[in-house]
N, C-alpha and C positions, 0 to 999 in steps of 0.2 A: 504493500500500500504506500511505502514511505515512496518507493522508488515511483509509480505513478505521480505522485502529490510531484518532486521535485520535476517531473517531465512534463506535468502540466503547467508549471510557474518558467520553468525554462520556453515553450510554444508563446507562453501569453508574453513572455519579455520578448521575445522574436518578433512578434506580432506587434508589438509600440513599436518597435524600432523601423517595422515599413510603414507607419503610420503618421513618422516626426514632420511629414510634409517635403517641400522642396528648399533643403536647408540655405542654397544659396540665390532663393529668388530675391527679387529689388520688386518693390510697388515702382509703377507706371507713371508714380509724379517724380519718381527720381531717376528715369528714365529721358533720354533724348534718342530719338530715332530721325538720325539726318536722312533727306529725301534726294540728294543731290552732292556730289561729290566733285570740287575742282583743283587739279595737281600743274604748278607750273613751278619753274625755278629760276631764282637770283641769288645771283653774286656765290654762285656754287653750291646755296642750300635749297632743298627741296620746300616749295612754300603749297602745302594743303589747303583747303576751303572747305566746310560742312555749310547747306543750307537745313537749318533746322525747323519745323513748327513750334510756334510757341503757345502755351496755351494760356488763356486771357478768358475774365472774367463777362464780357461781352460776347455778338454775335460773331465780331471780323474777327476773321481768320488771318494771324499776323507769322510769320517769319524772319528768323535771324541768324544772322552770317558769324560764324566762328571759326580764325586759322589759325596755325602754326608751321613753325618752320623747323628743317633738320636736316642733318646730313643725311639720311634716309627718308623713304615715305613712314619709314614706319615709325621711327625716331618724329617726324613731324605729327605723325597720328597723337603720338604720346603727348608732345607737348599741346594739343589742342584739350585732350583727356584732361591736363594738370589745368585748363584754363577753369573748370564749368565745376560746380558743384557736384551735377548729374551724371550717370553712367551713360557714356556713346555706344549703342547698337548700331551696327551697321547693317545688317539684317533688311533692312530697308530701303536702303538706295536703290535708286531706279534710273541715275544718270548718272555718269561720269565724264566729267570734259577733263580734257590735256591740254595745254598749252602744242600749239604747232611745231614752234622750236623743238620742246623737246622729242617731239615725231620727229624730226628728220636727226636728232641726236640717237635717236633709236630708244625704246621703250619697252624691251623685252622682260630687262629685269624688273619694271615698274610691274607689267602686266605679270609674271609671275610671282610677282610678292603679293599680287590682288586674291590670285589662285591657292596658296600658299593657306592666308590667314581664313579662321575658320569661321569666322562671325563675317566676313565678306562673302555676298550669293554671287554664285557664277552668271545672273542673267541679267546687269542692270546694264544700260542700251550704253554705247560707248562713243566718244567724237572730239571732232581736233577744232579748236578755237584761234582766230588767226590777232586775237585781242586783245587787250588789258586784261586780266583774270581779274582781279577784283572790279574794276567797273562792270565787266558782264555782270557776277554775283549781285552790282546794288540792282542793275537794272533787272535782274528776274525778279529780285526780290519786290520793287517797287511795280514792274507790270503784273505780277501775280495781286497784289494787296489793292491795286488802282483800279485794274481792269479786270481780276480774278482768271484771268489765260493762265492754266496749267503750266508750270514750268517744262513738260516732256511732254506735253501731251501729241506733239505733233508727230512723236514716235510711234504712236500705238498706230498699228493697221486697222484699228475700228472706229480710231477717234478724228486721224487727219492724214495716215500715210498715206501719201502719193508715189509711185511707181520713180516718178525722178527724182526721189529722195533715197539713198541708201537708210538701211540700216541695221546695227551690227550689235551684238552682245558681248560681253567680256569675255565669255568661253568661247566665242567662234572668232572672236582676234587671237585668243591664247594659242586655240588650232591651229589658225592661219599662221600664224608667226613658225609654229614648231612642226609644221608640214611640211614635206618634200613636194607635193603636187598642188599645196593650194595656196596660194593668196589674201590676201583681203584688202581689202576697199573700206578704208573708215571716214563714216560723214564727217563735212568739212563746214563749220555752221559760225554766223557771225549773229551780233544782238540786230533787235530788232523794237525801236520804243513803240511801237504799235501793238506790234503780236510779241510771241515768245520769242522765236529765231528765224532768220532766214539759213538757208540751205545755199552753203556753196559749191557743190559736189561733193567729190570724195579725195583722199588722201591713199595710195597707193600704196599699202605697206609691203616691202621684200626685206624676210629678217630682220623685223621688228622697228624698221627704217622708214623713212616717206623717199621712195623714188619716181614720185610721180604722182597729177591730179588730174581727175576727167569730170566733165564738165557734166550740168543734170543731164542731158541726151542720151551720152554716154551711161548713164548711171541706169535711164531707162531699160537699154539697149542690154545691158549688163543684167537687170532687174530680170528680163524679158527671157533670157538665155537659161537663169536661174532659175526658172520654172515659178518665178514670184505671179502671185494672183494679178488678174488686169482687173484694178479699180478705177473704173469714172477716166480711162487714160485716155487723152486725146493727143494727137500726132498734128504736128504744123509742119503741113508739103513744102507750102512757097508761102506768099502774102497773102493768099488770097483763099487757099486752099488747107481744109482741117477734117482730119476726119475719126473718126472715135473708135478703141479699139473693143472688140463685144467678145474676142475668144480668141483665141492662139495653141498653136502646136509646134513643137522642135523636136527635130530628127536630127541626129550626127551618123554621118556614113563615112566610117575609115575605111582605107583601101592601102593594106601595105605591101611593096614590091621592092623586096632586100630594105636599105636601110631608107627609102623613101616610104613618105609618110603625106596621105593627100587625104584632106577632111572634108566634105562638103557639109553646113549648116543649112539646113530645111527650115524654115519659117513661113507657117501658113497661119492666114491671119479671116478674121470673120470682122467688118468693119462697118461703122454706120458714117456715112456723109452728115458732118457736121455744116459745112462751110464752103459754098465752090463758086464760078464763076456762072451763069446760066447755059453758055457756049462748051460747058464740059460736060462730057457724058462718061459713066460710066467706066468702059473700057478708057479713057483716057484717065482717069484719076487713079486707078487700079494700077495702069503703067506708070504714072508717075510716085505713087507710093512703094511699089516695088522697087524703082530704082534708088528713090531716097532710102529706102532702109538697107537695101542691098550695099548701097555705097557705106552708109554711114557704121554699118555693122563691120562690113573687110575693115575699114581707117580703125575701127576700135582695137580689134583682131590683131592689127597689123602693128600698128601702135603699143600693144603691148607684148607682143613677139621682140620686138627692138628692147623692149625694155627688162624682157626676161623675166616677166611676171604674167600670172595666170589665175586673173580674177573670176574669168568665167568657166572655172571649170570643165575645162578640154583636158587638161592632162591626167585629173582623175575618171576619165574613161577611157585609159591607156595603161592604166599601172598593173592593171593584173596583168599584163604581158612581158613585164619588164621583174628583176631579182631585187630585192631590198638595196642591193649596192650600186645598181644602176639607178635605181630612182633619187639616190641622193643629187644626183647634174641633171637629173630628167629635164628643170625646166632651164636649165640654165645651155644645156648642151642639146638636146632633144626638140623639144617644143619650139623653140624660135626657128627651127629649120620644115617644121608642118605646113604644105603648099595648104592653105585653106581659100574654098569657096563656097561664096553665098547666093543662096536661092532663097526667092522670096516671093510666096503665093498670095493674094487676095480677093476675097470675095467677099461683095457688096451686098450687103443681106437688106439696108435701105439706100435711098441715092437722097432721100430727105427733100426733096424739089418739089418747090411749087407751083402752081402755073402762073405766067405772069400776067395779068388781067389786062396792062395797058395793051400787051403785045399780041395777046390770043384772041384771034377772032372770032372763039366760042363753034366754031367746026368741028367737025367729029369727036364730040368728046366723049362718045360714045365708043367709040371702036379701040 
């Protein structure tokens, strides 16, 4: 009996012991959960940015900017921690701007210290600022509270993305940096006192480097390649001429003979006539969007053939043919000597036209 009595006082003190709760929680008012992260550097130390919410005894929703500096990111993380009363979660960031400079200084070890730390999420959207870091920060700060525009919201594909605007995550720049066959293209974005930002393109990164910028078209065209959704896109032929994209398809057809390598790109597209001249019909606007995109597609191709980087992803639908030790020159050796050409189908599913009343003599409107 005794030995029970002791085995049952031993289960019940077991049993408090998973019950003491979560010893090392913080209550939520002594908590800060930054929404917005900005890294640039002077005079050789790294200078952080947190934009924070603050919470206030009214309805306005108000925000406030807290930095530090260090010889590391992470050294400056700490000294913004030692500024604030509250615990910094980072858990919650959902942007991160760089400084440009440091993109073409190269950003590998930044972007792997982000991967690294365990309270940083692999998904907040990623972009290169050609700006003052601290003056962007007042003016988000002061168009969010004035005009209440979302600081990021132009990121989300449900809330504002546009097909001409890249956009990139922390974990798919980490990829891109540490891949043999991929690339990445990170937004290139300036203030804007009206809205949140404007979009300058993108930033070309090769090992973790900026060697290049392409312009929104280009970013389409890229977007397009990528199998990204067609929202609300609409295409400008010439002045005069616009027509709107309603569905798309891409084919890659390799054709290799010994160490020649020839890619045809298939683009067929489903189009509504936004915009034409009344003299175009049809079969002319078709030929003339084919040719725009055909051209504009090889220059991009070609463009970055030269430059030894492979943001649209051709070279990974080449790699399973190639040994782990060839794919390390893949793109540097391989891919820039790829004879590529572009085909480009459309069809006009509306032509949009209306009849002109002054012009039409109201005859066979019937037939």
């Amino acid at each position: 009996m005794k030995s029970n009595h002791w085995l049952k006082l031993l289960a019940t003190f077991l049993t408090l012991l998973l019950l003491t709760g979560c010893w090392d929680s913080r209550d939520i008012n002594y908590r800060s959960m930054p929404i917005m992260m900005g890294v640039t550097k002077e005079e050789g130390l790294f200078h952080v940015y947190f934009i924070i919410p603050v919470s206030v005894v009214s309805e306005q929703r108000n925000l406030a900017k807290v930095d530090g500096k260090g010889v590391t990111v992470i050294d400056a993380i700490e000294q913004v921690r030692k500024k604030i009363e509250t615990t910094i979660d980072l858990e919650h960031i959902d942007f991160i701007v760089i400084d440009e400079e440091l993109g073409e200084e190269g950003i590998e070890k930044i972007i792997n210290t982000f991967m690294r730390m365990r309270d940083m999420p692999a998904t907040p959207a990623i972009a290169f600022i050609d700006e003052d870091m601290n003056e962007y920060m007042e003016l988000m700060i002061s168009n969010f509270e004035e005009v209440g525009t979302p600081i990021f919201g132009f990121l989300e594909k449900q809330v504002g993305w546009d097909i001409y605007d890249p956009e990139v995550s922390l974990w798919e720049v980490y990829r891109g940096i540490n891949s043999y066959t991929t690339n990445i293209a990170v937004p290139l974005i300036g203030s804007n006192r009206d809205l949140t930002m404007d979009y300058l393109g993108a930033s070309v990164l090769k090992n973790g480097r900026i060697v290049d910028t392409i312009d929104s078209t280009e970013v389409m065209i890229m977007n397009l390649l990528k199998n990204e959704e067609v929202i609300k896109t609409f295409v400008t032929i010439d002045d005069t001429t616009n027509v709107e994209l309603v569905d798309r398809a891409v084919k890659y057809d390799y054709n290799q003979i010994g160490d020649e390598i020839n890619l045809t790109i298939k683009l067929e597209f489903i189009v509504i006539v936004a915009e034409a001249e009344d003299d175009l019909t049809d079969k002319d606007i078709e030929r003339m969007f084919k040719e725009k995109m055909e051209r504009d597609t090889l220059q991009l191709v070609q463009k970055l053939q030269e430059k030894q980087v492979d943001i649209l992803g051709i070279s990974n639908r080449m790699r399973a043919r190639y040994t782990n030790s060839e794919l390390k020159t893949y793109v540097d050796e391989i891919y820039p000597n790829i004879n590529v050409n572009v085909e480009v189908e459309a069809d006009i599913e509306n032509n949009g036209k209306l009849r002109n009343l002054n012009k039409d003599d109201f005859k066979n409107w019937e037939e």
